[in-house]
N, CA, C and O atoms as a GROMACS GRO file, in nm:
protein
  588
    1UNK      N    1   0.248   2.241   2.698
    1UNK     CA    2   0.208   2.101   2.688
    1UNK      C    3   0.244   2.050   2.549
    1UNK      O    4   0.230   2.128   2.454
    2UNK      N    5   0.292   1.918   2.526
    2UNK     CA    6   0.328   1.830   2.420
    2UNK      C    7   0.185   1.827   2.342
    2UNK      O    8   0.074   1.794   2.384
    3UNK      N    9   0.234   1.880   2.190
    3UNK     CA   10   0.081   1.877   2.126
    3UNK      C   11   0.061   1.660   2.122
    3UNK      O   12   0.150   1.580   2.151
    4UNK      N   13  -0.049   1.635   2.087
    4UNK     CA   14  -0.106   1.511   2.086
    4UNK      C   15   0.022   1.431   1.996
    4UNK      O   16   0.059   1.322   2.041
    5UNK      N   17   0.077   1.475   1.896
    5UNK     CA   18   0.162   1.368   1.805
    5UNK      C   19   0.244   1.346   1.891
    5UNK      O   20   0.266   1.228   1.921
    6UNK      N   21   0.336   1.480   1.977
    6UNK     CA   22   0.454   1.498   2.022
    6UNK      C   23   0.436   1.325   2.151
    6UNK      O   24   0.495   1.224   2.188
    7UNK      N   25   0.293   1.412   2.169
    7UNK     CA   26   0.287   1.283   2.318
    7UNK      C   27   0.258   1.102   2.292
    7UNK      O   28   0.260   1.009   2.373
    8UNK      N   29   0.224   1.108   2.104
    8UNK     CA   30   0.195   1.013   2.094
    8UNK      C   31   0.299   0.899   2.042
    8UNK      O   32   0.292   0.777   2.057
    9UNK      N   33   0.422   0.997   1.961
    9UNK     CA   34   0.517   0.914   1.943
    9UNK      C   35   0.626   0.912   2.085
    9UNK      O   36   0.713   0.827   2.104
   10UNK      N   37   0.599   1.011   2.162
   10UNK     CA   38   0.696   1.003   2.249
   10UNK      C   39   0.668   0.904   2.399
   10UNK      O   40   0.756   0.884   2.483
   11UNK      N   41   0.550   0.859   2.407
   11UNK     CA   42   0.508   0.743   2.505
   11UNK      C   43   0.555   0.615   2.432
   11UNK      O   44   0.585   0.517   2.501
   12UNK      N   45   0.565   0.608   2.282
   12UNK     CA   46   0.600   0.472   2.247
   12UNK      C   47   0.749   0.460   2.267
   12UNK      O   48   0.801   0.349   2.278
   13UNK      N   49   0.798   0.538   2.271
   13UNK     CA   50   0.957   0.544   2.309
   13UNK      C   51   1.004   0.465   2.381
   13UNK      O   52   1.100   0.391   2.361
   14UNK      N   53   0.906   0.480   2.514
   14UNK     CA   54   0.908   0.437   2.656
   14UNK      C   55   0.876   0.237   2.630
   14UNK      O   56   0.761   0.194   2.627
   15UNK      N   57   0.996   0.145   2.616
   15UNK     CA   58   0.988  -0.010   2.579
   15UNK      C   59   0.888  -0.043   2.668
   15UNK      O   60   0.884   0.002   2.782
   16UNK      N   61   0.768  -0.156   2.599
   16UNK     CA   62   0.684  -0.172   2.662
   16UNK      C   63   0.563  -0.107   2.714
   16UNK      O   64   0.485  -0.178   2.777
   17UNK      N   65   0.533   0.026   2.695
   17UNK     CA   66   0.470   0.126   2.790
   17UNK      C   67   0.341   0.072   2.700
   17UNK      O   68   0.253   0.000   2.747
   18UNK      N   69   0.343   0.107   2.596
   18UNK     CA   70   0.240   0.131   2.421
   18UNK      C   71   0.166  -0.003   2.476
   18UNK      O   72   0.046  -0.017   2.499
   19UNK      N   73   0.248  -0.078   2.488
   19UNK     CA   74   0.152  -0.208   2.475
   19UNK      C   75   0.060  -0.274   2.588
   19UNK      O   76  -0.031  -0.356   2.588
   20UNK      N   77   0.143  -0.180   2.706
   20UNK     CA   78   0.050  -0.224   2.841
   20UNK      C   79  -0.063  -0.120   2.852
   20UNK      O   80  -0.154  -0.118   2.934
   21UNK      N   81  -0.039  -0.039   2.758
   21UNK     CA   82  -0.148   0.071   2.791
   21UNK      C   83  -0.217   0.006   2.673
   21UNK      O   84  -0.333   0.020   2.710
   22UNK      N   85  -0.223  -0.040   2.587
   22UNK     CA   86  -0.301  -0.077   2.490
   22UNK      C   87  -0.342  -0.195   2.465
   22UNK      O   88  -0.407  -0.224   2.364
   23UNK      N   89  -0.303  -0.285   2.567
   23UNK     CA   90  -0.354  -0.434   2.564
   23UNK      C   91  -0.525  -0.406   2.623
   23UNK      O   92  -0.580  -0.329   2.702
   24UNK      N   93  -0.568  -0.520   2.533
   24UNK     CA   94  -0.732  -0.569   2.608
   24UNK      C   95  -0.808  -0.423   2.532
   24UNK      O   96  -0.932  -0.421   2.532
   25UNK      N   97  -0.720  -0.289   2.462
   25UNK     CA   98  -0.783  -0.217   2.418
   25UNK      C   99  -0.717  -0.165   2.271
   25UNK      O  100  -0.689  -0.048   2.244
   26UNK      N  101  -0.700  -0.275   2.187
   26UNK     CA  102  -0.689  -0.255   2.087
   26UNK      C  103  -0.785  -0.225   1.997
   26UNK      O  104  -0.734  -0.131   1.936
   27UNK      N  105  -0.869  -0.241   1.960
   27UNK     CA  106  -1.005  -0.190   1.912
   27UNK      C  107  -1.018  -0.063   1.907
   27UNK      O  108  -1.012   0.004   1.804
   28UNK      N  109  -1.051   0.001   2.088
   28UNK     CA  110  -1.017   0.155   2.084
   28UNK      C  111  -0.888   0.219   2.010
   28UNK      O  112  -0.894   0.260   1.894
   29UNK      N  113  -0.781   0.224   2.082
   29UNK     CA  114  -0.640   0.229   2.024
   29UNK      C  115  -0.693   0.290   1.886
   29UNK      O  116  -0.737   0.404   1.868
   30UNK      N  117  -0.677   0.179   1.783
   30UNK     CA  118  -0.671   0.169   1.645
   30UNK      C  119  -0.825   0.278   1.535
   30UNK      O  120  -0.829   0.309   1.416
   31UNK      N  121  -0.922   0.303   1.648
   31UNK     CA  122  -1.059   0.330   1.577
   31UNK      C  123  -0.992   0.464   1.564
   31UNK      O  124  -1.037   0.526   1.468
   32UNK      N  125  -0.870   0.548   1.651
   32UNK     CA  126  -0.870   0.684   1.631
   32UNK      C  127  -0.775   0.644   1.473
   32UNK      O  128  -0.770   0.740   1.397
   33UNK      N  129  -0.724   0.555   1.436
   33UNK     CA  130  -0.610   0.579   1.342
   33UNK      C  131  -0.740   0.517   1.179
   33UNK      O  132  -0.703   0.579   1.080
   34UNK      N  133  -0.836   0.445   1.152
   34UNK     CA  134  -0.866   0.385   1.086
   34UNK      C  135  -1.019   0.511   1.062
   34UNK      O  136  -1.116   0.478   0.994
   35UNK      N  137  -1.010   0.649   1.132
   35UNK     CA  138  -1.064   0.775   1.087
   35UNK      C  139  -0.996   0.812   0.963
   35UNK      O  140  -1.056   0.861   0.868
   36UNK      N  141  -0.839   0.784   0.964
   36UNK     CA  142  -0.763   0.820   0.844
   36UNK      C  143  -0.813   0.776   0.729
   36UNK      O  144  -0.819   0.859   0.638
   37UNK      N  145  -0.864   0.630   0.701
   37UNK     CA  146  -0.886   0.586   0.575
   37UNK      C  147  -1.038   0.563   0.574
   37UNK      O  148  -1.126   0.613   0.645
   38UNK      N  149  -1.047   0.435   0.430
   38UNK     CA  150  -1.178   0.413   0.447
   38UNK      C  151  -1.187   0.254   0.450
   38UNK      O  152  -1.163   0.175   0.359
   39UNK      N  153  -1.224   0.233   0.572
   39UNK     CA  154  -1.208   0.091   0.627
   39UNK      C  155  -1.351   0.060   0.627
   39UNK      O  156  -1.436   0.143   0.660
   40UNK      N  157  -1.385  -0.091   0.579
   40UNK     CA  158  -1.522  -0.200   0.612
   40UNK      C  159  -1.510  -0.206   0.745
   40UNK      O  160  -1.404  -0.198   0.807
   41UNK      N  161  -1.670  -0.229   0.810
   41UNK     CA  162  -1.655  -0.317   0.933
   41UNK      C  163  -1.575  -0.441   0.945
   41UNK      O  164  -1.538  -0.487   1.052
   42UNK      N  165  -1.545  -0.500   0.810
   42UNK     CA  166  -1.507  -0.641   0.850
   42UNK      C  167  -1.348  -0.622   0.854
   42UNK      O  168  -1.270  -0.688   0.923
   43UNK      N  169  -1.311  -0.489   0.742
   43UNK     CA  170  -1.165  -0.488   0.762
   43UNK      C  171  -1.121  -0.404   0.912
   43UNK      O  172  -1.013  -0.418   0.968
   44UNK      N  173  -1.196  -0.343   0.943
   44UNK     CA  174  -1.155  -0.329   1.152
   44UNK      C  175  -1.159  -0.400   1.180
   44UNK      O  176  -1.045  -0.442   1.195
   45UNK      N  177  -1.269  -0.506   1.224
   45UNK     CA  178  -1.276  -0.681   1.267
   45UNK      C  179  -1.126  -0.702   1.269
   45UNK      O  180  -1.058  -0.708   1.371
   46UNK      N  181  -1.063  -0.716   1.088
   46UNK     CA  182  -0.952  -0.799   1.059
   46UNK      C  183  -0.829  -0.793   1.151
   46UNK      O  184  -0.758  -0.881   1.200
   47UNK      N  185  -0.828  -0.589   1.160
   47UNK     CA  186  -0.676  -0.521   1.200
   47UNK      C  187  -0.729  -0.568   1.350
   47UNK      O  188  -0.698  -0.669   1.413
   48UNK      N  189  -0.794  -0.490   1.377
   48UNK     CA  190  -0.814  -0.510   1.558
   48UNK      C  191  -0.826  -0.638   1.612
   48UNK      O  192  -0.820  -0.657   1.734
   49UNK      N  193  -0.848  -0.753   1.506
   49UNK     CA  194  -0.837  -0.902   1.602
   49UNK      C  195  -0.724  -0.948   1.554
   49UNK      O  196  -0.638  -0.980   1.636
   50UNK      N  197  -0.695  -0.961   1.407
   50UNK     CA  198  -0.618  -1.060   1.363
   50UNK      C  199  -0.482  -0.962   1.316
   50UNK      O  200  -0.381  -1.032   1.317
   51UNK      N  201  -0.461  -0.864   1.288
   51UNK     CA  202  -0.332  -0.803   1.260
   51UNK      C  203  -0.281  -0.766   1.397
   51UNK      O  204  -0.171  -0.807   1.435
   52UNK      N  205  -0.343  -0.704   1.459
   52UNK     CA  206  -0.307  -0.655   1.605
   52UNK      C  207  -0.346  -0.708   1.706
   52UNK      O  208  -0.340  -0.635   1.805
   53UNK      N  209  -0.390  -0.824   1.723
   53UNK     CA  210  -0.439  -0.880   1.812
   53UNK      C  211  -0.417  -0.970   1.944
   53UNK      O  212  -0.488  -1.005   2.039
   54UNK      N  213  -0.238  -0.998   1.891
   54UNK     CA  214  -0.156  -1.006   1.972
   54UNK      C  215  -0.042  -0.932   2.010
   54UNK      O  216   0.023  -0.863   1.931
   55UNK      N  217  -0.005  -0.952   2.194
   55UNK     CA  218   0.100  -0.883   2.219
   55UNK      C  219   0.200  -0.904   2.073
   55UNK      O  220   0.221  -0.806   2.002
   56UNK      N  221   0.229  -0.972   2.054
   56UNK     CA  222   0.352  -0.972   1.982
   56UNK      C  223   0.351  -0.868   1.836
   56UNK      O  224   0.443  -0.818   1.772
   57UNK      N  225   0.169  -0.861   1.818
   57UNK     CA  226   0.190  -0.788   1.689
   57UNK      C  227   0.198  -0.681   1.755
   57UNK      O  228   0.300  -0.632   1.707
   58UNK      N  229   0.155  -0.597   1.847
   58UNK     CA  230   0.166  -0.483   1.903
   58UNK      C  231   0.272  -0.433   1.937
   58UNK      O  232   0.296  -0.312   1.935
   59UNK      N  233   0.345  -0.517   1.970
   59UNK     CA  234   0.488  -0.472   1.967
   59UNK      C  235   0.552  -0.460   1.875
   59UNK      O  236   0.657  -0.397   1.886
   60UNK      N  237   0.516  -0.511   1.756
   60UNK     CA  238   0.589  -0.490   1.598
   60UNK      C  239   0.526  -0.348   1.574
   60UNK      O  240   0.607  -0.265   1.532
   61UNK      N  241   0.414  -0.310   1.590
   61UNK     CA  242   0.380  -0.219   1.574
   61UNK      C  243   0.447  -0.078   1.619
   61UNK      O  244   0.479   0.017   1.548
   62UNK      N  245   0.458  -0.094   1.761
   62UNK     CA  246   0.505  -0.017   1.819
   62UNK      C  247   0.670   0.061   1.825
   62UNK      O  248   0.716   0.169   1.860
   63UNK      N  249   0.718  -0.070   1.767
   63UNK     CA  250   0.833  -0.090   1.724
   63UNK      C  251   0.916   0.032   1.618
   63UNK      O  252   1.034   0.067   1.623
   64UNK      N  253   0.837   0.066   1.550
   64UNK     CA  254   0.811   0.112   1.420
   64UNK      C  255   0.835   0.273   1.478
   64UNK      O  256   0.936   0.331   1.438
   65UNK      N  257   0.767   0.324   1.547
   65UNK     CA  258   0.764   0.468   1.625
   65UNK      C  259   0.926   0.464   1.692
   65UNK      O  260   1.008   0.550   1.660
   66UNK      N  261   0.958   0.351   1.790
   66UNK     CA  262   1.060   0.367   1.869
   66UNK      C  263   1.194   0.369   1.756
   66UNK      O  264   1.303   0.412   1.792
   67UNK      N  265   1.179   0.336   1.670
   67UNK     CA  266   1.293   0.312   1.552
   67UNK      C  267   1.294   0.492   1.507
   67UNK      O  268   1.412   0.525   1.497
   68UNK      N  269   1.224   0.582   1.486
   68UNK     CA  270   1.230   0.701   1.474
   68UNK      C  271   1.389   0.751   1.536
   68UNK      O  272   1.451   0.762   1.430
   69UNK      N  273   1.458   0.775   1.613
   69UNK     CA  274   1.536   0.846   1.639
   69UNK      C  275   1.619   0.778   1.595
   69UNK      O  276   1.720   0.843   1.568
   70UNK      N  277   1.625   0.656   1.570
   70UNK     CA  278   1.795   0.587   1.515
   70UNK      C  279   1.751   0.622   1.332
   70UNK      O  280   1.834   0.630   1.242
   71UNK      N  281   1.623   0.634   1.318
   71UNK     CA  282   1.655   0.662   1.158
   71UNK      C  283   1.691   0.812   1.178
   71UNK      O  284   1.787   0.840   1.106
   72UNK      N  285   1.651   0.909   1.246
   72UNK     CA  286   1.687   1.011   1.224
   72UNK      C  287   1.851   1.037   1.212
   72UNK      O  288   1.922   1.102   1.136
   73UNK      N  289   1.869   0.967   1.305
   73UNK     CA  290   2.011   1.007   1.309
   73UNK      C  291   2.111   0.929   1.194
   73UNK      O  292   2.228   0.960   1.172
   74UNK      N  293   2.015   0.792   1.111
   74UNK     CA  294   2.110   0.772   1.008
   74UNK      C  295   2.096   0.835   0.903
   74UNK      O  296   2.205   0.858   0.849
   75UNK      N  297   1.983   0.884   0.832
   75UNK     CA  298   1.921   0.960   0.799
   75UNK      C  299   2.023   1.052   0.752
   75UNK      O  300   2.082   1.056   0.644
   76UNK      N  301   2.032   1.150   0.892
   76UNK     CA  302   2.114   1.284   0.906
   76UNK      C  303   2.249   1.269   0.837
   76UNK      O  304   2.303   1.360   0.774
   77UNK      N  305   2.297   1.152   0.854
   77UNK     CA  306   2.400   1.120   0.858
   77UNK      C  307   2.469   1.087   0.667
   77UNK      O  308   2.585   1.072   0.629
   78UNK      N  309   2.330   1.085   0.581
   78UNK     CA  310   2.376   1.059   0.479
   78UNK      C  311   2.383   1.149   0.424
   78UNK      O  312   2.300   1.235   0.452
   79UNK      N  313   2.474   1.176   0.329
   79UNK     CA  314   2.525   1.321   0.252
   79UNK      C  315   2.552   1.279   0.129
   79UNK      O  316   2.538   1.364   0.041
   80UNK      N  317   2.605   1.112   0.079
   80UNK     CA  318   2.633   1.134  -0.075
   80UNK      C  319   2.508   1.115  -0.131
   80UNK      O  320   2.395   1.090  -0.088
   81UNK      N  321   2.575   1.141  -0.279
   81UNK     CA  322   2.474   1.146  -0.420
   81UNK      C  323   2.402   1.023  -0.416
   81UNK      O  324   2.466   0.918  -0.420
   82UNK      N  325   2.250   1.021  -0.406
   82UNK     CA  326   2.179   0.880  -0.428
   82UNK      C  327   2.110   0.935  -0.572
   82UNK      O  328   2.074   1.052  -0.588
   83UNK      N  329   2.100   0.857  -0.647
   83UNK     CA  330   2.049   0.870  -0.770
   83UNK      C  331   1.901   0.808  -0.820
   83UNK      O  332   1.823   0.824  -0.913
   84UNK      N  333   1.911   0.742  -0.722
   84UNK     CA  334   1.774   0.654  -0.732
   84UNK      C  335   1.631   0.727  -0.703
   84UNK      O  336   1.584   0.795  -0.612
   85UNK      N  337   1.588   0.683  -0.820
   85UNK     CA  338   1.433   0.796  -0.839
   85UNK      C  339   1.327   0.749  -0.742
   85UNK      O  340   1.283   0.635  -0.730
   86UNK      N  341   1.284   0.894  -0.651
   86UNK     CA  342   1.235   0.843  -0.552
   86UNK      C  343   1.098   0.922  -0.599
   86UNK      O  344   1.108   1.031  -0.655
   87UNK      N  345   0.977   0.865  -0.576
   87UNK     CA  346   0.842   0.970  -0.536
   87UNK      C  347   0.790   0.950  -0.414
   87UNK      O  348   0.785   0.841  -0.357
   88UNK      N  349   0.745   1.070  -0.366
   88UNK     CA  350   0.715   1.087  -0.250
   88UNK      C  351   0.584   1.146  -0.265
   88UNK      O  352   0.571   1.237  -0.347
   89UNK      N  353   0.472   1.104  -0.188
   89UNK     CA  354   0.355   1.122  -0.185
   89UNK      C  355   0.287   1.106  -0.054
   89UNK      O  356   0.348   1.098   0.053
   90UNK      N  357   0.142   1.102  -0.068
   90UNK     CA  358   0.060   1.149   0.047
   90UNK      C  359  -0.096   1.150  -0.040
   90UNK      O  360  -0.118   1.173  -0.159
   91UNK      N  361  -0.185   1.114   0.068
   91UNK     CA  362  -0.346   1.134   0.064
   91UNK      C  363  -0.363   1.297   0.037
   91UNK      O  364  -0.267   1.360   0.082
   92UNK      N  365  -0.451   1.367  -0.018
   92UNK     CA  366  -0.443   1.485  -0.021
   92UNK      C  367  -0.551   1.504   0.085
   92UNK      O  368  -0.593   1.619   0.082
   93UNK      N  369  -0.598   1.444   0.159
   93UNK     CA  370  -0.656   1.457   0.240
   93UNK      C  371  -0.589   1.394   0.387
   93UNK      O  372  -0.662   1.365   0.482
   94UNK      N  373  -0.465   1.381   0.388
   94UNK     CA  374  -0.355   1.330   0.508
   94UNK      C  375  -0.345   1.478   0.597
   94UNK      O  376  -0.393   1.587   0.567
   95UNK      N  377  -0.288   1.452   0.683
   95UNK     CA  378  -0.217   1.557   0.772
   95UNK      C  379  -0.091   1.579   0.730
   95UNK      O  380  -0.036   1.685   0.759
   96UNK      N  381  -0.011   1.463   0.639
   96UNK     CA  382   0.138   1.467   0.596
   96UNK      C  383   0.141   1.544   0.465
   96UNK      O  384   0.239   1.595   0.411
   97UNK      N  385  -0.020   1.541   0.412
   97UNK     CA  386   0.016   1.657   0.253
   97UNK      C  387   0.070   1.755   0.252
   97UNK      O  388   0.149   1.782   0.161
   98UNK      N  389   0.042   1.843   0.359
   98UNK     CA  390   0.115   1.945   0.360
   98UNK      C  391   0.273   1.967   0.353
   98UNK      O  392   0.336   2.063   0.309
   99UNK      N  393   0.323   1.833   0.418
   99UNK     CA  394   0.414   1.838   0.454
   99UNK      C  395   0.543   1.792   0.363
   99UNK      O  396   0.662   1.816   0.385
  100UNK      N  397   0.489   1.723   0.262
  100UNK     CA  398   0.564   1.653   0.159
  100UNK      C  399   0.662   1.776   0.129
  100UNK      O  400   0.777   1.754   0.167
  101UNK      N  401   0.645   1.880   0.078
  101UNK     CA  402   0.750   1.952  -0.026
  101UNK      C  403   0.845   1.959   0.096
  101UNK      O  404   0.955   1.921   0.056
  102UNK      N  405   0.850   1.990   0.224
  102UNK     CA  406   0.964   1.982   0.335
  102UNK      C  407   1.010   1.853   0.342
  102UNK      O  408   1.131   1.835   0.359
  103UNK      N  409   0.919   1.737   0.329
  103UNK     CA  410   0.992   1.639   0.355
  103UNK      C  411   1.082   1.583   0.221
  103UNK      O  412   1.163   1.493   0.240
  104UNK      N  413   1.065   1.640   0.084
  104UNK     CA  414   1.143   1.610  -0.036
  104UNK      C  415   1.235   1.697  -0.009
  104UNK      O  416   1.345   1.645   0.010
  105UNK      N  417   1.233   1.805  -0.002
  105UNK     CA  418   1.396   1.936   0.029
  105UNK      C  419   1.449   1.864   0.108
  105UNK      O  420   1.568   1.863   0.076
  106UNK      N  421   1.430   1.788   0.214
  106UNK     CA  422   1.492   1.717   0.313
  106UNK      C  423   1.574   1.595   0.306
  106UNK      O  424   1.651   1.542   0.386
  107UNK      N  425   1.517   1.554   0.130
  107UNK     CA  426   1.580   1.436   0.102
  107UNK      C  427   1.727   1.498  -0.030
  107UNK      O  428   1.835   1.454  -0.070
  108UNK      N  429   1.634   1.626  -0.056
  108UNK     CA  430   1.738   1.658  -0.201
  108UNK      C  431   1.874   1.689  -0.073
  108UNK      O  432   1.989   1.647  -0.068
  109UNK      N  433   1.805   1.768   0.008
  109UNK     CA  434   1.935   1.832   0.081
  109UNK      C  435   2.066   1.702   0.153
  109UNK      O  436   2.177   1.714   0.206
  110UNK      N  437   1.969   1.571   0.115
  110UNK     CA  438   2.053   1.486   0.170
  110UNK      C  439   2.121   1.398   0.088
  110UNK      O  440   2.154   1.284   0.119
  111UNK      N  441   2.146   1.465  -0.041
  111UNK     CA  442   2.218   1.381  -0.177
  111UNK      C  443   2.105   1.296  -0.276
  111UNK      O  444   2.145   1.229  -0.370
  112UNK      N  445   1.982   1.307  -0.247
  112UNK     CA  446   1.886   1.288  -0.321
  112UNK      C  447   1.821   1.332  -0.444
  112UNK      O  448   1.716   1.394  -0.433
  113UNK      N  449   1.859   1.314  -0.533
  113UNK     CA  450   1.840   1.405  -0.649
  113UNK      C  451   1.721   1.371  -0.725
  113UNK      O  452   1.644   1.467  -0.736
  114UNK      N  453   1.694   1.297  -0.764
  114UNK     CA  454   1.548   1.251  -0.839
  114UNK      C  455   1.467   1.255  -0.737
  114UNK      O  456   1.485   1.150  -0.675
  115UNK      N  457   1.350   1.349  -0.663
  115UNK     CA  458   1.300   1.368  -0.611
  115UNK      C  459   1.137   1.387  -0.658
  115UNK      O  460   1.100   1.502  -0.680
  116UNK      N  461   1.079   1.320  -0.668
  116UNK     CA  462   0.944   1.372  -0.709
  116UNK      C  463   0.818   1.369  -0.630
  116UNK      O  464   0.834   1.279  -0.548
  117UNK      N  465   0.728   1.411  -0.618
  117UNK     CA  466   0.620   1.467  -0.503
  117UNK      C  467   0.532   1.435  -0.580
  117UNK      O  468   0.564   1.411  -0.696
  118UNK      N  469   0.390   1.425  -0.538
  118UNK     CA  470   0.250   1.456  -0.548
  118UNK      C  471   0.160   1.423  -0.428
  118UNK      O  472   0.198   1.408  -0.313
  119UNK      N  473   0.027   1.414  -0.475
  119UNK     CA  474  -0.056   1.360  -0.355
  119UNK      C  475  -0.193   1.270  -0.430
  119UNK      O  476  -0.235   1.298  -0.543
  120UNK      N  477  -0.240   1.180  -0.360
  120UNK     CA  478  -0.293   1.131  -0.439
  120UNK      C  479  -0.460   1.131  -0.370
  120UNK      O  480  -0.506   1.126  -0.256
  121UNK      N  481  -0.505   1.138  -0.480
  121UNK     CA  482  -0.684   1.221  -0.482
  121UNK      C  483  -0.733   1.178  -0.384
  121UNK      O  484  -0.675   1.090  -0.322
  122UNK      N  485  -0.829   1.218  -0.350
  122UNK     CA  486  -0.960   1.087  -0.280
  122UNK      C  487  -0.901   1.007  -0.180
  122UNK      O  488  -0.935   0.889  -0.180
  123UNK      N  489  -0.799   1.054  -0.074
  123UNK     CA  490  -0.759   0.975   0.026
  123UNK      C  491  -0.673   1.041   0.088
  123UNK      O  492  -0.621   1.148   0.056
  124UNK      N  493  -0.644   0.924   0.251
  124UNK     CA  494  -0.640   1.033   0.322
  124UNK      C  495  -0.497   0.915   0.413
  124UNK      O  496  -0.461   0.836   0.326
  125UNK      N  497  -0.467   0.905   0.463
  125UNK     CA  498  -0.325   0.850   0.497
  125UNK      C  499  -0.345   0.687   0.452
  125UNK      O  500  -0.253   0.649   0.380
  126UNK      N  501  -0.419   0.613   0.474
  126UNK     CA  502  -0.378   0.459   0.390
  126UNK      C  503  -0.396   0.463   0.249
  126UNK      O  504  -0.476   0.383   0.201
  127UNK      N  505  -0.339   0.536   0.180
  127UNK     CA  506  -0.364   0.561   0.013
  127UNK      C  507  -0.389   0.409  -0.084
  127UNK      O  508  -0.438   0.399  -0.196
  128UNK      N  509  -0.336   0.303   0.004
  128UNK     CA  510  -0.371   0.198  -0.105
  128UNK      C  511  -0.476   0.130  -0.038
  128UNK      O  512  -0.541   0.044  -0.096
  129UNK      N  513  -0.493   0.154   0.051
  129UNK     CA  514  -0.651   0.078   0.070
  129UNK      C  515  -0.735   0.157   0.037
  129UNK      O  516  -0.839   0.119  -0.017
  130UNK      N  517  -0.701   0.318   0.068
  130UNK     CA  518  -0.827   0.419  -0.051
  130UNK      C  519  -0.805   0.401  -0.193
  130UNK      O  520  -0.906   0.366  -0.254
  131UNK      N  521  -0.700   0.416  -0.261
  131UNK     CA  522  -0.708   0.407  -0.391
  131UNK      C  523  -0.636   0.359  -0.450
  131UNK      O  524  -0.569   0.409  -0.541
  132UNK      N  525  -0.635   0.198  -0.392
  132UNK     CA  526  -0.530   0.142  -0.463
  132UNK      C  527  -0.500   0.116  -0.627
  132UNK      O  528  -0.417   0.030  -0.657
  133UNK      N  529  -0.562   0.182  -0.720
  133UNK     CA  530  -0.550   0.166  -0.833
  133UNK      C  531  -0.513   0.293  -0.889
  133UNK      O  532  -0.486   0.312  -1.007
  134UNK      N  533  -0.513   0.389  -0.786
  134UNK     CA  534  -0.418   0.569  -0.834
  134UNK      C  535  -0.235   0.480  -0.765
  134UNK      O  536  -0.120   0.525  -0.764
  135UNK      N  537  -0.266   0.407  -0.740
  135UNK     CA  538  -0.148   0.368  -0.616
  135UNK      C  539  -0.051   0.314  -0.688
  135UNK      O  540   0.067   0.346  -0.702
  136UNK      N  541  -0.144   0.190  -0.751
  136UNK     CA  542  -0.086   0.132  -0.898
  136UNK      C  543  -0.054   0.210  -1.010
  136UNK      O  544   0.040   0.156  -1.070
  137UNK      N  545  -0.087   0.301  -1.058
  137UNK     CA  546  -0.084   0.364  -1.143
  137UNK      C  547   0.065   0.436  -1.130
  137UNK      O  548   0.140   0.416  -1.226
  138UNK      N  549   0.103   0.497  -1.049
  138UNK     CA  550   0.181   0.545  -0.972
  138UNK      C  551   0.319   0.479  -0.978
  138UNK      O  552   0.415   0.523  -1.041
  139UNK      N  553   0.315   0.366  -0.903
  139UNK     CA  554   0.436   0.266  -0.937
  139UNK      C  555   0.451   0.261  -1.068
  139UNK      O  556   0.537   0.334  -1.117
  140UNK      N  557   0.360   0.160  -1.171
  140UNK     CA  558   0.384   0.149  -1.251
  140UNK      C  559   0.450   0.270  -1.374
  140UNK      O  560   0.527   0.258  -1.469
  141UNK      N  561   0.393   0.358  -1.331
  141UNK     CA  562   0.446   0.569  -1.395
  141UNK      C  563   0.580   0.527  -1.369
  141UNK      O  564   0.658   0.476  -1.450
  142UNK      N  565   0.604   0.558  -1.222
  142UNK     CA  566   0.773   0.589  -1.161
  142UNK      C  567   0.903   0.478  -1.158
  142UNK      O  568   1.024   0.499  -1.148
  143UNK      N  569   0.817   0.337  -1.174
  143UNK     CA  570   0.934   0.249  -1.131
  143UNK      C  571   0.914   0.186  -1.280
  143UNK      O  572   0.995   0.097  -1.259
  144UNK      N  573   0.885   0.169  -1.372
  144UNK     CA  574   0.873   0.200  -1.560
  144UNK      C  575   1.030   0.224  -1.594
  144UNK      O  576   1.074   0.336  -1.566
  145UNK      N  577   1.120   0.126  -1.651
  145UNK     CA  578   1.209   0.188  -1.737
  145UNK      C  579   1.192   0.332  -1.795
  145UNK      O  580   1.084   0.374  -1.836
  146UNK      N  581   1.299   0.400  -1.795
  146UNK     CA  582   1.281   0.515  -1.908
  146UNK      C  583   1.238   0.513  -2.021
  146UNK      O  584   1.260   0.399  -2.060
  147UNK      N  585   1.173   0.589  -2.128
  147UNK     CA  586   1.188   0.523  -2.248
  147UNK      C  587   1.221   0.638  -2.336
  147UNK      O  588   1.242   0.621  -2.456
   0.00000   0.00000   0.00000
C-alpha cells in the first residue's frame, strides 16, 4: 500500500479530483496540515474561509502538488554551474528536517554550488508564521552583500 504522502500527492495529480473531494470540506482538509504550525483560531477562520475558501483558491492550491513532476523533470534536467547562494532550511521540528542534507547534495549534484543548510528552532513546517523573526534574521544573514 502507498504510504499516506505517496497517496496524498498522488490523488492531486488526478485534475480536479482534490477539489471535489475537498469542497464543502475545507476546514477538515486543512486542520490535518495547520498541526504543522502554530496557528490562532482566528488565523484557521482566515485560511479555511478566506484563503481557501473558494473553488478557485483550491485549485491554486492544488495546483502546486500537480506541478511536481514537470519540476522534477526540469529540475533533472539542469546540470550547469549556478552560482547563486542558496540556503536551504526547514522547522527542526518538520518531517522535511531530516531531509534537507539529501535535498542540498541534490542541488550541489545539480551545478549548485553555494549551498547552505540549517533548520530553524522552535518550528515545525510554516517557519515564518512560527518564527518569523529567526526567518528574518536568516534572509537578512544570507541575502546581505558580502563584506
Amino acid at each position: 500500500m502507498a504510504s499516506p504522502t505517496t497517496w496524498h500527492v498522488g490523488f492531486m495529480q488526478v485534475p480536479g479530483l482534490a477539489e471535489k473531494l475537498v469542497a464543502d470540506r475545507t476546514a477538515d482538509y486543512l486542520s490535518y496540515f495547520f498541526g504543522f504550525g502554530k496557528f490562532s483560531s482566528s488565523e484557521v477562520e482566515h485560511y479555511t474561509k478566506e484563503a481557501y475558501g473558494f473553488a478557485s483558491q483550491l485549485h491554486a492550491m492544488f495546483e502546486i502538488y500537480r506541478a511536481f513532476p514537470a519540476n522534477e523533470k526540469f529540475n533533472a534536467a539542469q546540470r550547469e554551474r549556478n552560482d547563486v547562494p542558496l540556503f536551504l532550511g526547514a522547522g527542526d521540528g518538520s518531517p522535511f528536517a531530516k531531509l534537507i542534507p539529501t535535498f542540498a547534495e541534490g542541488l550541489r549534484a545539480n551545478g549548485c554550488i553555494h549551498v547552505k543548510t540549517g533548520l530553524i528552532r522552535d518550528s515545525v513546517h510554516y517557519v515564518v508564521g512560527d518564527q518569523p523573526e529567526a526567518v528574518t534574521d536568516l534572509i537578512e544573514k544570507h541575502a546581505s552583500p558580502a563584506k
